[in-house]
C-alpha positions as CSV (number, residue, x, y, z in Angstrom):
1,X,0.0,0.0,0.0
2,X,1.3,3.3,-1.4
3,X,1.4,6.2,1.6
4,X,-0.4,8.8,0.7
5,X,0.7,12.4,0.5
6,X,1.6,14.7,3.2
7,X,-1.7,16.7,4.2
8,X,-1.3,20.6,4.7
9,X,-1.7,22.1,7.9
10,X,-4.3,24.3,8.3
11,X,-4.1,27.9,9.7
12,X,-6.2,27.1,12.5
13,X,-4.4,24.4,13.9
14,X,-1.6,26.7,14.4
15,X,-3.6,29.8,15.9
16,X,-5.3,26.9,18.6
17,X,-1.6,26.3,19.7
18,X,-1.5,28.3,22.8
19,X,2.4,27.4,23.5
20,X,2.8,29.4,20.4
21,X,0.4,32.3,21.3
22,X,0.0,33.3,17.6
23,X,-3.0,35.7,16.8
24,X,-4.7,36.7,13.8
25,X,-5.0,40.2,12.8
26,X,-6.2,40.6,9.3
27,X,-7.2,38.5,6.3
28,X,-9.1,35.7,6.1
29,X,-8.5,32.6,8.8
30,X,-9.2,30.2,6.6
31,X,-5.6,28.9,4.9
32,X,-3.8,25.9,4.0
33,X,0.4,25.8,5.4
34,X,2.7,23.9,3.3
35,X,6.0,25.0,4.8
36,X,7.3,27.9,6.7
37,X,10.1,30.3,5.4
38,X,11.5,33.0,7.3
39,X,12.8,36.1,5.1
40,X,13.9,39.8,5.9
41,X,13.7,40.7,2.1
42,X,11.7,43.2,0.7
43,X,10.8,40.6,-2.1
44,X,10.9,37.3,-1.4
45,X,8.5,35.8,-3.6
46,X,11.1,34.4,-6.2
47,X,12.5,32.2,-3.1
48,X,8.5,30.8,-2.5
49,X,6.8,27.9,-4.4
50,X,3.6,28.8,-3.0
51,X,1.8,27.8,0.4
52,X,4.3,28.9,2.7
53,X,3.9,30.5,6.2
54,X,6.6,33.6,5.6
55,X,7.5,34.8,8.8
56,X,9.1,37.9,8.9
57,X,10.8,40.7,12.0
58,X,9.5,43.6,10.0
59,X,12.8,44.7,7.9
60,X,11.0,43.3,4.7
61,X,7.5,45.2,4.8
62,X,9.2,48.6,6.5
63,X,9.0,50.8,3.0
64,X,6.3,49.4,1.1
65,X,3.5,47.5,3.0
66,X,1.0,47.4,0.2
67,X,3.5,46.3,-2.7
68,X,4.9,43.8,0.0
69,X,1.3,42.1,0.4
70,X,0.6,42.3,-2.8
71,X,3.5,40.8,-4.3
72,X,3.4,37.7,-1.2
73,X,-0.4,36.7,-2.4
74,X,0.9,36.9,-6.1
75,X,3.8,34.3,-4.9
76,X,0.7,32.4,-3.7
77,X,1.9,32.5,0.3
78,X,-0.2,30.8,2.4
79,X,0.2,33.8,5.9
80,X,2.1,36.1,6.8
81,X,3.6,36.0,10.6
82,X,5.2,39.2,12.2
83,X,7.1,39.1,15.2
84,X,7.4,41.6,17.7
85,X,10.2,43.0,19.2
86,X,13.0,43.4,18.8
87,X,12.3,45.7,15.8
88,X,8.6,46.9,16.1
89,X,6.9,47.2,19.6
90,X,3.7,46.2,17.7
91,X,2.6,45.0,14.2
92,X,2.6,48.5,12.0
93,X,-0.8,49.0,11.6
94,X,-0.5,50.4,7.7
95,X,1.0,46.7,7.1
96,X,-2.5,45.2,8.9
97,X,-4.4,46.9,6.4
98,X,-2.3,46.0,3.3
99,X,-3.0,42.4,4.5
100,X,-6.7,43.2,4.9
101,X,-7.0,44.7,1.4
102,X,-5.1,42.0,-0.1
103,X,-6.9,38.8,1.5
104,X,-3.7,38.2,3.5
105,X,-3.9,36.0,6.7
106,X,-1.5,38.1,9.0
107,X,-0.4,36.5,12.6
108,X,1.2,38.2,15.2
109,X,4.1,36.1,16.6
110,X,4.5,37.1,20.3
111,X,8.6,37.9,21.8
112,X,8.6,34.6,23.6
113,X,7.8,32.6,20.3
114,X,10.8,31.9,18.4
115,X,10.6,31.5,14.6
116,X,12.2,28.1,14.8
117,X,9.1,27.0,17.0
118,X,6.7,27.7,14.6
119,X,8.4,26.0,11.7
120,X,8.8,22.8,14.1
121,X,5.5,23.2,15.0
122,X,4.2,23.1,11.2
123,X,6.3,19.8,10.7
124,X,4.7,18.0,13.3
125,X,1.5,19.1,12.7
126,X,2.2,17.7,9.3
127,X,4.0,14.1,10.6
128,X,0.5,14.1,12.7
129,X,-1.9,14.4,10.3
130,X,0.1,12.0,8.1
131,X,-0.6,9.2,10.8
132,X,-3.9,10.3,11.2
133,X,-4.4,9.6,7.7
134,X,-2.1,6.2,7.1
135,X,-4.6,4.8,10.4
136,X,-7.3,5.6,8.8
137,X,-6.3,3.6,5.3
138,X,-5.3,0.7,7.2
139,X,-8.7,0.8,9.4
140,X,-10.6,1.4,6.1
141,X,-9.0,-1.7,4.6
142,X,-9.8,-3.6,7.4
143,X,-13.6,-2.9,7.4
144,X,-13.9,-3.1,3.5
145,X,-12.2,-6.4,4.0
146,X,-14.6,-7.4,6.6
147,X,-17.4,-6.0,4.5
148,X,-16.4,-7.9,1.2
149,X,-16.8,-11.4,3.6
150,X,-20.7,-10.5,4.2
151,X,-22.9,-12.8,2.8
152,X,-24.3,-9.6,0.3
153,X,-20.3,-8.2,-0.2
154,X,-21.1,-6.0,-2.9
155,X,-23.9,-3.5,-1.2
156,X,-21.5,-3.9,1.8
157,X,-18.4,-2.7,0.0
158,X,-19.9,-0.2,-1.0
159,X,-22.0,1.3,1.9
160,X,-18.4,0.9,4.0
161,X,-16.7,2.9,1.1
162,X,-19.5,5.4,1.1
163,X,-18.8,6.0,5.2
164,X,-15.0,5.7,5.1
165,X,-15.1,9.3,2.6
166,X,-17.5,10.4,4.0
167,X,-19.2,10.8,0.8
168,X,-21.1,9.2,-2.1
169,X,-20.7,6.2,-4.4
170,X,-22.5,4.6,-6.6
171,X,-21.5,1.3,-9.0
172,X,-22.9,0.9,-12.6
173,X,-24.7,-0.7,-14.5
174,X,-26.2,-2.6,-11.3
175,X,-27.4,0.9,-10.1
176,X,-26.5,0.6,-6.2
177,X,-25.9,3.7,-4.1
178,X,-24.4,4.2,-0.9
179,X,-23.3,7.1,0.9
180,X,-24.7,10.9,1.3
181,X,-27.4,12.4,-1.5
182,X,-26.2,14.7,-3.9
183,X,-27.0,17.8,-5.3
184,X,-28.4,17.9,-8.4
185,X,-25.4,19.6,-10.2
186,X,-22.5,17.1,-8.3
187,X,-25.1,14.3,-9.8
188,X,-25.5,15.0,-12.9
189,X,-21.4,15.5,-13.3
190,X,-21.1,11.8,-11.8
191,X,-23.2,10.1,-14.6
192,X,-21.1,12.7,-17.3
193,X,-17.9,11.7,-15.9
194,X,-18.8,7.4,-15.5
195,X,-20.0,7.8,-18.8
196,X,-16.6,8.6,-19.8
197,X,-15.3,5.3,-18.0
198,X,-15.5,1.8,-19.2
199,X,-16.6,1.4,-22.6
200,X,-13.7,0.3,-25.0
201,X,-11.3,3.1,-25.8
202,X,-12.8,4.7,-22.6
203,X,-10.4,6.0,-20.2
204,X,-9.7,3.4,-17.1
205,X,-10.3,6.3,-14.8
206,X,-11.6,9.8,-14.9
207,X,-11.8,13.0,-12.1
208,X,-13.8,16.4,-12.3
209,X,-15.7,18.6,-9.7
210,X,-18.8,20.2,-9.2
211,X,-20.6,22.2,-7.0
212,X,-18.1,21.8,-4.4
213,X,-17.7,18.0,-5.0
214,X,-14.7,16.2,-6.0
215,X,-15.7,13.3,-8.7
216,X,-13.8,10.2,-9.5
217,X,-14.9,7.3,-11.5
218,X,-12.9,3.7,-11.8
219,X,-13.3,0.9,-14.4
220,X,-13.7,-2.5,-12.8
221,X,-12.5,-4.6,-15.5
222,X,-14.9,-5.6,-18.3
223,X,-18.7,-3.9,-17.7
224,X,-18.9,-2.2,-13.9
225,X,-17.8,1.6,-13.1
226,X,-17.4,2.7,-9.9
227,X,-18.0,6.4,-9.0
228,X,-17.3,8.3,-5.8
229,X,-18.1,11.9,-4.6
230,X,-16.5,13.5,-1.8
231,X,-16.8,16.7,-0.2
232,X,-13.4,16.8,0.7
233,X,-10.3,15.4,-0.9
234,X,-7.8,14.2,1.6
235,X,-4.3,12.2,1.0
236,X,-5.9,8.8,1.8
237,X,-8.7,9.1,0.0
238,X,-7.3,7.3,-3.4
239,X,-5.7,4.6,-1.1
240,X,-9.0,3.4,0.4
241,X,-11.1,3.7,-3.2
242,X,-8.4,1.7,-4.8
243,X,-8.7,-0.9,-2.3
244,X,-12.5,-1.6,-2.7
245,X,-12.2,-1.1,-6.3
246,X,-10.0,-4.0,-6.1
247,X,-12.6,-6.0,-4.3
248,X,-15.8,-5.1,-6.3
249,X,-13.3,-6.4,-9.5
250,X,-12.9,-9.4,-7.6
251,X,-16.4,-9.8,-6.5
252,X,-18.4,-8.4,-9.8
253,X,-15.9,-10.5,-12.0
254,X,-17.5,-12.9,-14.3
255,X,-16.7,-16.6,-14.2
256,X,-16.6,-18.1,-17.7
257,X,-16.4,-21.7,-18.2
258,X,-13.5,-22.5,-20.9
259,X,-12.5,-25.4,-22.0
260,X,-9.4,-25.3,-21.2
261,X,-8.7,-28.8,-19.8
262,X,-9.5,-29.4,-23.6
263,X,-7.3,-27.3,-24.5
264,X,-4.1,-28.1,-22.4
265,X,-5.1,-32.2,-23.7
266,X,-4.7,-31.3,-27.8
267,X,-1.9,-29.4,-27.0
268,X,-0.2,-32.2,-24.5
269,X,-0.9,-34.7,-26.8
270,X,-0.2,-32.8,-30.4
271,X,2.3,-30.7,-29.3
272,X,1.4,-27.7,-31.1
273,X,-0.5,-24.2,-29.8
274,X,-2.4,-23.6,-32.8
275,X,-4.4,-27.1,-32.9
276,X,-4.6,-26.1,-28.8
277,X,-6.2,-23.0,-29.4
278,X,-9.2,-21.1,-31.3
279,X,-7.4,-18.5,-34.3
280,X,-7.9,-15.8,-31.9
281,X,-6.3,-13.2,-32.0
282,X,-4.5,-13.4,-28.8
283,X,-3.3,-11.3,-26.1
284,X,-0.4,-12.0,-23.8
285,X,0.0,-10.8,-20.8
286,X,2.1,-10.2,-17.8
287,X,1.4,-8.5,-14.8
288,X,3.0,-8.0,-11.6
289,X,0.7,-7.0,-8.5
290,X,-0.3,-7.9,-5.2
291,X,-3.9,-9.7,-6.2
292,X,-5.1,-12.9,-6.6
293,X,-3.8,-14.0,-9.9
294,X,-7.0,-16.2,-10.6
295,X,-9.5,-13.0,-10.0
296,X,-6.8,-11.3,-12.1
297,X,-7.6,-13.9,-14.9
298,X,-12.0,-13.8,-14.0
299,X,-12.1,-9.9,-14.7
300,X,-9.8,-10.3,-17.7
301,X,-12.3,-13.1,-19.1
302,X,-10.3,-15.8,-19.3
303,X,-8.7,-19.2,-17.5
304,X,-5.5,-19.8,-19.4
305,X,-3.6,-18.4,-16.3
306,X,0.3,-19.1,-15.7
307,X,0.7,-17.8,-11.9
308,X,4.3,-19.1,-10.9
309,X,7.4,-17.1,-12.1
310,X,8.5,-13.4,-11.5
311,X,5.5,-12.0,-13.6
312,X,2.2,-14.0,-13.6
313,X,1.3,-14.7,-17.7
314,X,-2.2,-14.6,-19.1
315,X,-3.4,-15.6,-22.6
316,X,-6.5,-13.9,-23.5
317,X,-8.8,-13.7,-26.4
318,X,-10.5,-10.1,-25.7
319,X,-8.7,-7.0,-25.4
320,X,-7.1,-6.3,-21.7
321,X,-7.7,-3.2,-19.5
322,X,-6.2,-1.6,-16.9
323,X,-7.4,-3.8,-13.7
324,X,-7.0,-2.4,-9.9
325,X,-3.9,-3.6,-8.1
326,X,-1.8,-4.7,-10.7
327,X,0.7,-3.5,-13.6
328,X,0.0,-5.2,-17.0
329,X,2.0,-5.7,-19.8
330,X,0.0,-6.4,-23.3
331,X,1.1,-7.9,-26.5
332,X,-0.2,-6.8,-29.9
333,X,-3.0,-9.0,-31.2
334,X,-1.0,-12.9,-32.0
335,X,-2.4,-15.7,-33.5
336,X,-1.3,-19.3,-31.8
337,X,2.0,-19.8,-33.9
338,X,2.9,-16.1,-32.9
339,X,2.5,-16.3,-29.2
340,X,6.3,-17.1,-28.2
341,X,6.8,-13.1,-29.7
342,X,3.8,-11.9,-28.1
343,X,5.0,-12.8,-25.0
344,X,8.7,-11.5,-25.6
345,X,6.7,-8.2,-26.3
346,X,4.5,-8.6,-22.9
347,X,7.3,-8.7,-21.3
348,X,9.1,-5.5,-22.9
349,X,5.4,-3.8,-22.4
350,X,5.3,-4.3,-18.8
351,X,8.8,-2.9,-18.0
352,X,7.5,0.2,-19.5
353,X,4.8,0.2,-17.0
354,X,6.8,-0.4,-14.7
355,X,9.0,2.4,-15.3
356,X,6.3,4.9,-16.0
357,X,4.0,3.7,-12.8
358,X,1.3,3.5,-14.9
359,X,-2.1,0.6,-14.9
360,X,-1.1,-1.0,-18.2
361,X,1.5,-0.5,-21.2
362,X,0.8,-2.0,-25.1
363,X,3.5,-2.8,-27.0
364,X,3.8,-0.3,-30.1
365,X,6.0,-0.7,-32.8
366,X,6.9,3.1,-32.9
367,X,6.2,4.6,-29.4
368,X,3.2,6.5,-28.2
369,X,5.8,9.9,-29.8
370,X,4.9,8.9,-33.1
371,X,1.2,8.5,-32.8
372,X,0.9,12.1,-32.0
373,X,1.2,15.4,-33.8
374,X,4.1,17.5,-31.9
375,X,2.4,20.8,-32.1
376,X,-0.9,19.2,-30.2
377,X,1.3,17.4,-28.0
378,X,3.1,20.4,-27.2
379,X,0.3,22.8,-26.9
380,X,-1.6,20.3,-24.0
381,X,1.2,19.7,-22.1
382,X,1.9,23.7,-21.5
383,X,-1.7,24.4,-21.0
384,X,-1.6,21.1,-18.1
385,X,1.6,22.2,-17.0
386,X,0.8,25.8,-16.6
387,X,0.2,25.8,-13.3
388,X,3.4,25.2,-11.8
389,X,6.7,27.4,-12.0
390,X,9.9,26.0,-13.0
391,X,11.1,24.5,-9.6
392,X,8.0,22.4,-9.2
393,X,8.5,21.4,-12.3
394,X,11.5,20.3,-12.1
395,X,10.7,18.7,-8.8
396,X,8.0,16.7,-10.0
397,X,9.9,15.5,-13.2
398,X,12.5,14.4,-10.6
399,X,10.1,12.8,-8.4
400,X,8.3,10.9,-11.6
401,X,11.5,10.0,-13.0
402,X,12.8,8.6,-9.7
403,X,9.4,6.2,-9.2
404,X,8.0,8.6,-6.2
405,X,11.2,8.4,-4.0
406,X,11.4,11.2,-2.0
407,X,15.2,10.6,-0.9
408,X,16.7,9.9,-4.5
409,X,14.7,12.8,-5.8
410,X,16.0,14.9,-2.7
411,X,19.3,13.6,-3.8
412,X,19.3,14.4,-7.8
413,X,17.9,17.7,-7.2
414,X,20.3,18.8,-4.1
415,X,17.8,19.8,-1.6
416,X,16.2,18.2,1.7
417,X,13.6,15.3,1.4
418,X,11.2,17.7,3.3
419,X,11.4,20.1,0.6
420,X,10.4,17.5,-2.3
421,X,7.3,16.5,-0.1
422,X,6.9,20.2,0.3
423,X,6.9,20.9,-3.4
424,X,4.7,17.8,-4.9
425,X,2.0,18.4,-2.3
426,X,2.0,21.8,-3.7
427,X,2.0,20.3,-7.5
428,X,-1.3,18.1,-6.6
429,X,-3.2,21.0,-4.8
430,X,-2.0,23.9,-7.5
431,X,-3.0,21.0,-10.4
432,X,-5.6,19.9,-8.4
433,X,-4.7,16.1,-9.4
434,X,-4.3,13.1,-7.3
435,X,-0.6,12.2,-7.7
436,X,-1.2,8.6,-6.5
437,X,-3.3,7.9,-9.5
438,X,-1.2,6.5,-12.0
439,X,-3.1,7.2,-15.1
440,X,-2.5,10.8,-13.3
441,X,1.4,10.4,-13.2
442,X,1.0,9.1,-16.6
443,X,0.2,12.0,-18.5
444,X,2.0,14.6,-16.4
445,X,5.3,12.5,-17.3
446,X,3.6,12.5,-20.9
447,X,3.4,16.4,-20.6
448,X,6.8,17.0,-18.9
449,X,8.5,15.4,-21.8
450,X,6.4,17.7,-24.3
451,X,6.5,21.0,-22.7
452,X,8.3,23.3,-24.5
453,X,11.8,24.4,-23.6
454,X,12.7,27.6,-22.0
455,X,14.1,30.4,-24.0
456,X,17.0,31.3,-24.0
457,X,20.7,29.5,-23.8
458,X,20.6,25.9,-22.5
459,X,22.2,25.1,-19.0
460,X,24.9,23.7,-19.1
């Protein structure tokens, strides 16, 4: 199980600290602390990536309050904390009303709070919440585990998802519900966005909001969707869906009735695949996952299932999709006497997966580059990618190139560990993308390798 991100802290979490005796003076209360930086600058922006607490002794703001403000919410800077003494007896008022006009949180830090307190305080509000939120994924897999043993598992799966977000899901075509009512808007975006999910050449999964709703749906294989509506998105969130998506593949999976121990008898006894086998055409497959390699084979329609060896090896007559829990590597289309190179390119296909952490890789004579005009390629990965400023982009090329490590990303790019977590929590909430999906990761890695290059001369 994959941790999930680390959560912000919120503003008000650090205001209800008495020890640090911080109080809130303008702007809004409401705010969401990614890091804490302490500056006496008059511009520190270019040194912020956005969501940072900047705390400050009053040396940056002294000549030009409003521009100050004004150019810390352009940075995107989460608060503003002032300290008094030894500089200013008291927080300058004309600075209290820049912050005001701007929309900018502004604390007072007291003379007995150090900066350094603050910051440490931020971290472990942050190392906190992370536990909070890996408990609550394993006690979530517990009960859907517990759920999918019921003697009716799939209402029960459900109806445990449903209370574990704290939201809404609903599985298709069967039509069951469980969970909170929606609005009209948020429910009418859920059947847009399932709609998208499933069907052949549909996407595996799909995310969109409404009405203050985040939306996700979730192919289960061949036939069922899964949506999910939440009013809030939290780290753990993708963890827990992904592990009752897993289940309802396992327990919606159809059971077809081969005839394979015909099969495996021509081919034993004639010693030849294509007198084994119907003409097909054929998929190979390999996959690597944590599953059950024979639900694996159920929701991928077929029993010819090899599970022993490094990667467990499927032969299928329908086309494979992306199935919860697992990395699959697909073949093109073989006929019997062509299945020792289908499975060569299986093989190949999967590393790719592997390597890009995505659901499922096709082998492709050419590459996905050459399937794709350049100038489109180019133009959607700029208008994805817009978001971030060069830092976090580099960061999260370094983080997807590096498989999610936080230490070998820290590493290649030269800074602390912290600081990547920093940076690609700031990436998912300024994209607002779930980073642990991996059709997500996907096509960010898709767009980071398309987006144009800066102007200019080339680093060296």
């Amino acid at each position: 199980m994959e941790a999930p991100l680390t959560p912000p802290v919120p503003l008000t979490a650090l205001t209800a600290d008495r020890e640090l005796g911080l109080r809130l003076l303008a702007g809004p209360g409401e705010a969401r602390v990614y890091g804490v930086h302490a500056s006496e600058m008059a511009d520190p922006s270019p040194y912020l990536l956005g969501g940072e607490l900047l705390l400050t002794a009053g040396a940056g703001p002294a000549g030009d309050p409003d521009g100050y403000a004004a150019r810390l919410v352009a940075a995107g800077a989460a608060a503003l904390g002032f300290g008094v003494a030894p500089v200013h007896e008291e927080v300058p008022p004309a600075l209290a009303e820049a912050c005001a006009r701007h929309g900018l949180p502004l604390l007072e830090v007291p003379p007995h709070t150090p900066f350094t307190a603050v910051a440490r305080a931020v971290w472990r509000l942050m190392a906190e919440a992370r536990t909070r939120e890996l408990r609550r994924v394993a006690e979530a897999q517990q009960g859907l585990a517990a759920a999918a043993a019921r003697p009716d598992p799939v209402p029960a799966v459900l109806s445990r998802l449903a209370a574990s977000l704290g939201g809404h899901v609903v599985l298709v075509p069967a039509g069951r519900t469980a969970g909170r009512p929606l609005p009209a808007q948020t429910a009418e975006a859920l059947a847009a966005l399932l709609a998208r999910v499933g069907p052949p050449g549909g996407a595996a999964t799909a995310t969109d909001s409404a009405a203050g709703w985040n939306l996700a749906a979730y192919s289960l294989g061949d036939g069922p969707v899964l949506g999910v509506a939440r009013p809030d998105r939290t780290p753990g969130d993708h963890a827990i869906t992904a592990i009752a998506a897993v289940l309802l593949t396992l327990l919606t999976a159809p059971r077809p009735e081969g005839d394979a121990a015909a099969a495996l008898t021509r081919l034993l006894l004639d010693g030849d695949p294509a007198a084994a086998l119907a003409p097909g055409p054929w998929h190979v497959v390999h996959a690597r996952g944590s599953g059950d390699p024979r639900a694996l084979a159920a929701a991928l329609g077929t029993v010819l299932l090899d599970p022993h060896g490094d990667d467990v090896r499927l032969l299928a007559e329908r086309e494979p999709g992306p199935q919860p829990g697992w990395r699959l590597g697909v073949s093109a289309p073989a006929a019997p006497a062509e299945l020792r190179t289908a499975g060569a390119q299986a093989r190949r296909a999967l590393h790719r997966a592997e390597a890009a952490r995505t659901a499922l890789a096709r082998h492709t004579e050419g590459g996905l580059g050459t399937l794709l005009d350049p100038a489109e390629a180019r133009a959607h990965a700029e208008a994805l990618l817009a978001p971030l400023n060069p830092a976090l982009r580099d960061t999260l090329r370094g983080w997807l190139a590096h498989h999610g490590s936080w230490d070998r990303t820290a590493a290649a790019l030269g800074v602390h560990r912290n600081t990547v977590r920093q940076r690609v929590a700031r990436c998912a909430d300024l994209l607002e993308r779930d980073l642990d999906d991996p059709d997500t990761r996907m096509e960010l890695w898709f767009a980071l390798r398309w987006e144009r290059p800066p102007a200019g001369p080339s680093a060296p």
